[in-house]
C-alpha positions as YAML, in Angstrom:
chain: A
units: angstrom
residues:
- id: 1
  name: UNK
  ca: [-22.20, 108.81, -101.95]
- id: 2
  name: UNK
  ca: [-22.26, 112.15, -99.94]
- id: 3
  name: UNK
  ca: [-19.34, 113.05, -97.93]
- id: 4
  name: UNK
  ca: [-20.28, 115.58, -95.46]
- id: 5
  name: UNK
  ca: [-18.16, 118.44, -96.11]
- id: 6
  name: UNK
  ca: [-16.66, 116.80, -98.57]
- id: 7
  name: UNK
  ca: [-15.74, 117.17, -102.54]
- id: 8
  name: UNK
  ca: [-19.01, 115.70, -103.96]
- id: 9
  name: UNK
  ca: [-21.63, 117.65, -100.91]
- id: 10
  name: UNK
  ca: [-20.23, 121.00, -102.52]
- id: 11
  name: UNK
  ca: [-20.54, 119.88, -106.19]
- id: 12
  name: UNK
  ca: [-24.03, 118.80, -105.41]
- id: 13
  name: UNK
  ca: [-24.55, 122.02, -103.39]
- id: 14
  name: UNK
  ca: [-23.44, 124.26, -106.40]
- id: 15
  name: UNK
  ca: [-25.70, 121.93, -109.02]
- id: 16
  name: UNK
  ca: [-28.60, 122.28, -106.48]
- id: 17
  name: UNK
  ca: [-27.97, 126.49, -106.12]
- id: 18
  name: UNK
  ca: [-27.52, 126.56, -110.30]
- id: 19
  name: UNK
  ca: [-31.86, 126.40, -110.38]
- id: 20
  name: UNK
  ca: [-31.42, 129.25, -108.34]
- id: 21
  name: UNK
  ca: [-29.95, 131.63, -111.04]
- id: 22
  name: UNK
  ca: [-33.10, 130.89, -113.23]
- id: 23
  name: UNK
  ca: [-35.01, 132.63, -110.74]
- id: 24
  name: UNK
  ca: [-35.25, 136.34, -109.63]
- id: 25
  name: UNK
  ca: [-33.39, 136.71, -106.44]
- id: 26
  name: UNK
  ca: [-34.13, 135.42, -103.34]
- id: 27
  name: UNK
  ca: [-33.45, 135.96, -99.80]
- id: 28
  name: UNK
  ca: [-33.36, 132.40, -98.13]
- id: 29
  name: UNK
  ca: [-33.17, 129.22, -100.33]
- id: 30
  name: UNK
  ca: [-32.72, 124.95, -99.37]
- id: 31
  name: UNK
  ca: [-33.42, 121.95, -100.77]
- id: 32
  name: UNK
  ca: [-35.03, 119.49, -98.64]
- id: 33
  name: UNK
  ca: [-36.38, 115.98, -97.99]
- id: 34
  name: UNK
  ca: [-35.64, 112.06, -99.31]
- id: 35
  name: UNK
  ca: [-33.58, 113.17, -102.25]
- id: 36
  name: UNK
  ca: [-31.09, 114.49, -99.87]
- id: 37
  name: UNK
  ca: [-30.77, 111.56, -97.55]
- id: 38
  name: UNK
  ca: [-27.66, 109.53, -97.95]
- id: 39
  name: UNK
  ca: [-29.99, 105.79, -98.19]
- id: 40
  name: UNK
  ca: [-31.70, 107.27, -101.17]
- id: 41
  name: UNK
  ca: [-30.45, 105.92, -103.98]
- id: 42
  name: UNK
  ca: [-33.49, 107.03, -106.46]
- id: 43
  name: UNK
  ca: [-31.76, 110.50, -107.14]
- id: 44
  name: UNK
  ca: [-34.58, 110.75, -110.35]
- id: 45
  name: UNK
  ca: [-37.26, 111.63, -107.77]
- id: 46
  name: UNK
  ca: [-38.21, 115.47, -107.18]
- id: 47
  name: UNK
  ca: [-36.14, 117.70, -105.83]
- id: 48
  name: UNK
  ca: [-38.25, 119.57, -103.55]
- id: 49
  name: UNK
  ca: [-37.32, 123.49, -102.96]
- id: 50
  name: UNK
  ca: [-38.10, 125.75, -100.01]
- id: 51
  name: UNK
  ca: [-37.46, 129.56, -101.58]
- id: 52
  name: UNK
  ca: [-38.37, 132.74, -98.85]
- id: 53
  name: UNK
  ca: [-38.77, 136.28, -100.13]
- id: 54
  name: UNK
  ca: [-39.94, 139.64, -99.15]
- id: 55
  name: UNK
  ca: [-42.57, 139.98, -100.79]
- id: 56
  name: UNK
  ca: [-44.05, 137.51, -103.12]
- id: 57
  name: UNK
  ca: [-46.60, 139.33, -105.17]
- id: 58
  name: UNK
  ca: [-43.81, 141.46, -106.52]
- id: 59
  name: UNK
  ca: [-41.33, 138.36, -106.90]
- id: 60
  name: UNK
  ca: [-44.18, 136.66, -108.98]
- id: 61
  name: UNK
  ca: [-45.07, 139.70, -110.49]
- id: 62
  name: UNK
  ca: [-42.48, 141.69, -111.62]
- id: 63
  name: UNK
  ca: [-39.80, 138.92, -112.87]
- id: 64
  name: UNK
  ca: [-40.80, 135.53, -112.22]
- id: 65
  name: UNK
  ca: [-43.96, 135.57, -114.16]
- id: 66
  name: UNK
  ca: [-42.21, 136.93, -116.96]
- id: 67
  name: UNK
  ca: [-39.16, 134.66, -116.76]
- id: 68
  name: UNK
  ca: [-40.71, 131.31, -115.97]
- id: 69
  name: UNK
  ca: [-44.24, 131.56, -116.83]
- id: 70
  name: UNK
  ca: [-44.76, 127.65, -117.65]
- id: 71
  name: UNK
  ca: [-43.83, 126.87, -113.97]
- id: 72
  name: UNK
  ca: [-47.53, 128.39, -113.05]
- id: 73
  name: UNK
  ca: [-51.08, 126.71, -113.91]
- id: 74
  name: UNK
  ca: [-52.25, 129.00, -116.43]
- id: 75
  name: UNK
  ca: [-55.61, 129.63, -114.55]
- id: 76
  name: UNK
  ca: [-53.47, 131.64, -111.83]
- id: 77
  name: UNK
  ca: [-51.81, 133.82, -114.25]
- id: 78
  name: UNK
  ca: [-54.62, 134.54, -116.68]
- id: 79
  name: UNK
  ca: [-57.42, 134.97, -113.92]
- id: 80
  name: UNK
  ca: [-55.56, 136.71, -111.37]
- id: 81
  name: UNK
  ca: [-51.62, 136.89, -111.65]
- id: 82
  name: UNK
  ca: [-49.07, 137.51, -108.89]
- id: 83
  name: UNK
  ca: [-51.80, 138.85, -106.81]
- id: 84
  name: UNK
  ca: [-54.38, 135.93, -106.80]
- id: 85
  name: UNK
  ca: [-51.57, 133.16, -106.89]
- id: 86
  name: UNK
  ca: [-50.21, 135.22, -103.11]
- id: 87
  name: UNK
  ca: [-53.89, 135.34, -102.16]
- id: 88
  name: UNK
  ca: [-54.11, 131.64, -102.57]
- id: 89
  name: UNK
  ca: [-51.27, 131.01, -101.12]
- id: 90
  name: UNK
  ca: [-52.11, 133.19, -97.74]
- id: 91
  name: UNK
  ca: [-55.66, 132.64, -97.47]
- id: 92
  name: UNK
  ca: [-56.21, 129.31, -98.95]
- id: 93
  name: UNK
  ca: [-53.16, 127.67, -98.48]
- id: 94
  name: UNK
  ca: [-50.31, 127.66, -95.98]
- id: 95
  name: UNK
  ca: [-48.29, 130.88, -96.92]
- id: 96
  name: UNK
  ca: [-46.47, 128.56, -99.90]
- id: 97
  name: UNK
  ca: [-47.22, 128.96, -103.36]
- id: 98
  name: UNK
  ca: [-45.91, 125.77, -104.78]
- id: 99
  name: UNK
  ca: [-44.75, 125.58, -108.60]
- id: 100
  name: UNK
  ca: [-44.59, 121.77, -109.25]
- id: 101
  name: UNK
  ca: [-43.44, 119.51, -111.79]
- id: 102
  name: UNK
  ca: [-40.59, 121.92, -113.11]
- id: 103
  name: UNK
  ca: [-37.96, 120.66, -115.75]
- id: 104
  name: UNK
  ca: [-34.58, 122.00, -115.25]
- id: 105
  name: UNK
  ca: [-31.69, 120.37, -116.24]
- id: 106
  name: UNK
  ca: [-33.03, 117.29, -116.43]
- id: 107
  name: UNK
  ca: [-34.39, 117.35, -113.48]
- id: 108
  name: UNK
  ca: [-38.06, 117.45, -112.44]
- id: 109
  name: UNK
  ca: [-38.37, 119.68, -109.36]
- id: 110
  name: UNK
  ca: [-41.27, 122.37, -107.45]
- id: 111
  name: UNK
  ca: [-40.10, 125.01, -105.36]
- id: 112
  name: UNK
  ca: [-42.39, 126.88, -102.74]
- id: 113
  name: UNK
  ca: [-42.34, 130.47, -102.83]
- id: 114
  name: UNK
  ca: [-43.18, 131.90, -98.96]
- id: 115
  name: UNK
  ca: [-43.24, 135.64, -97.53]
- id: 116
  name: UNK
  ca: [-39.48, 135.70, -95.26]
- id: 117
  name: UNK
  ca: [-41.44, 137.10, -92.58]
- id: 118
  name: UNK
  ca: [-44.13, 134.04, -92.62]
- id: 119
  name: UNK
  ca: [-40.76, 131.52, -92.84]
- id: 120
  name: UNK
  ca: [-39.23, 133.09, -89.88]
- id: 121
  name: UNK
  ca: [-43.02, 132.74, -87.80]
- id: 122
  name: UNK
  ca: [-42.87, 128.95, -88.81]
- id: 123
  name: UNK
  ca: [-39.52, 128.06, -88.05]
- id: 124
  name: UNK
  ca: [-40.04, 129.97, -84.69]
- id: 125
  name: UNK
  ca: [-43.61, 129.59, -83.08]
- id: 126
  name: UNK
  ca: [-44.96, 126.49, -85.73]
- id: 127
  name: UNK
  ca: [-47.80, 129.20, -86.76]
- id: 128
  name: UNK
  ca: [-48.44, 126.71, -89.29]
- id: 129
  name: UNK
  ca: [-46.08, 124.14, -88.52]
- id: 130
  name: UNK
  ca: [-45.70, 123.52, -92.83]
- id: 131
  name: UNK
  ca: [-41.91, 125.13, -93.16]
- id: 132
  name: UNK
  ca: [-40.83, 124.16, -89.81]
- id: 133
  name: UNK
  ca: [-42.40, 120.78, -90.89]
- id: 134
  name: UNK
  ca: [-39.89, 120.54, -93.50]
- id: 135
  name: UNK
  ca: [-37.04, 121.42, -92.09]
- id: 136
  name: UNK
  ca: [-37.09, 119.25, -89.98]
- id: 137
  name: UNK
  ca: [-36.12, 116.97, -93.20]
- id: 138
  name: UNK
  ca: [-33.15, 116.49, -94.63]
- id: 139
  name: UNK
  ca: [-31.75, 120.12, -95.31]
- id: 140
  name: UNK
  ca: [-29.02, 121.62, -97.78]
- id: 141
  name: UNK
  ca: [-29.08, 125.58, -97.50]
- id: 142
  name: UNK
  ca: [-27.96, 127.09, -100.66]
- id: 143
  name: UNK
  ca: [-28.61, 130.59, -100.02]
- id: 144
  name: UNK
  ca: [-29.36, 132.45, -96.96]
- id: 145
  name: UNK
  ca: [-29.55, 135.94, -95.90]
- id: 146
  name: UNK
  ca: [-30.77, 136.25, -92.87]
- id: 147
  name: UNK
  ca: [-29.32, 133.45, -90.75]
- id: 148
  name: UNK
  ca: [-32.60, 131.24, -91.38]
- id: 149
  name: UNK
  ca: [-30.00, 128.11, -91.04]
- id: 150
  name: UNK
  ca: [-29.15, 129.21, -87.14]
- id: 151
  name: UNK
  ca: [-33.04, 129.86, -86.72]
- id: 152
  name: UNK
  ca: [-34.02, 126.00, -87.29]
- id: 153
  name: UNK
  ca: [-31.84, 124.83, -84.78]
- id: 154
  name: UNK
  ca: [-34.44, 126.08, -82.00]
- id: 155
  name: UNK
  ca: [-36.84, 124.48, -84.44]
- id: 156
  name: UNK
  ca: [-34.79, 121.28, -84.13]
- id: 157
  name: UNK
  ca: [-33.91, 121.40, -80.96]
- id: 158
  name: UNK
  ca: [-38.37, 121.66, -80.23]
- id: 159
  name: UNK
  ca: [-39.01, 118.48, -82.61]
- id: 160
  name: UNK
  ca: [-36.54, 116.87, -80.74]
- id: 161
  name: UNK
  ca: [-37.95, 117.44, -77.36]
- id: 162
  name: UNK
  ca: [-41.99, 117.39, -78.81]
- id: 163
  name: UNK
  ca: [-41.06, 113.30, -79.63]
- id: 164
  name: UNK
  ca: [-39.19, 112.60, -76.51]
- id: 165
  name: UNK
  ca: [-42.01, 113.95, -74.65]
- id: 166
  name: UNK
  ca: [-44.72, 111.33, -76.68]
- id: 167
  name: UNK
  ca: [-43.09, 108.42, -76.61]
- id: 168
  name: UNK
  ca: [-44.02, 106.28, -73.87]
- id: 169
  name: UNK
  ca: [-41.73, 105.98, -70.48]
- id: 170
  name: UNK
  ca: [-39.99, 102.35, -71.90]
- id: 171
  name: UNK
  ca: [-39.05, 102.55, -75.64]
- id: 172
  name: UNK
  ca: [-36.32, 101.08, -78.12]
- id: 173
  name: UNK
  ca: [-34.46, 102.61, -80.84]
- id: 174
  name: UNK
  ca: [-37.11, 100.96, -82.97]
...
């Protein structure tokens, strides 16, 4: 069980951040979504992480490549490296270059790699609505710079009033 604030939320907060240190360094950081929720009592599933930086073709390039090559498909790295995996990411994708089914400490787990500047847009204006999206999940913040915590409350406080403004004028808590 998770106490809020409690004992076992910061040991699981510190286990969660540990990943972290196998990583180059990054400017915002959270885990998010079902394995977070209190009902969930499958804690084997992913771990899902959210990781912003400045700029991602030199945090795939210059360390992460190197450190934790087996977290990319090798098609990226041999075809195009840091550069075509950012491309893909920005042109193809959402902004989010995903590195899924990742084994750390016996846990499997994919982390999204996104440009700070492109996390802050989301959160803010729902350019793409993908981050925003999923922080509006289930959150634990384990590292964070720039105040991106304080930022998703205005992202929040819009999901909040986006649903109360489509449900119809009668509804239930069903």
């Amino acid at each position: 069980m998770v106490i809020s604030g409690g004992i076992m939320e910061n040991e699981e907060k510190t286990e969660l951040a540990g990943f972290l240190k196998t990583l180059p360094p990054v400017e915002f950081g959270c885990v998010y979504g079902s394995t977070l929720h209190p009902n969930n009592s499958d804690k084997s599933s992913m771990v899902d992480y959210i990781l912003g930086v400045a700029d991602p073709v030199k945090w795939h390039s210059e360390v992460n490549l190197k450190l934790n090559r087996s977290h990319y498909a090798s098609w990226m790295v041999h075809l195009g490296g840091a550069k075509l995996i950012t491309e893909v990411a920005d042109g193809i994708g959402v902004g989010v270059h995903f590195n899924p089914f990742v084994t750390w400490n016996e846990k499997m787990l994919k982390y999204g790699v996104v440009r700070m500047h492109d996390l802050v847009e989301d959160v803010l204006n729902w350019q793409r609505f993908y981050i925003s999206g999923r922080l509006q999940k289930p959150v634990r913040v384990l590292l964070d710079n720039l105040d991106v915590e304080n930022l998703n409350a205005a992202n929040l406080r819009a999901a909040v009033a986006a649903a109360l403004l489509i449900l119809p004028s009668k509804f239930n808590e069903v």
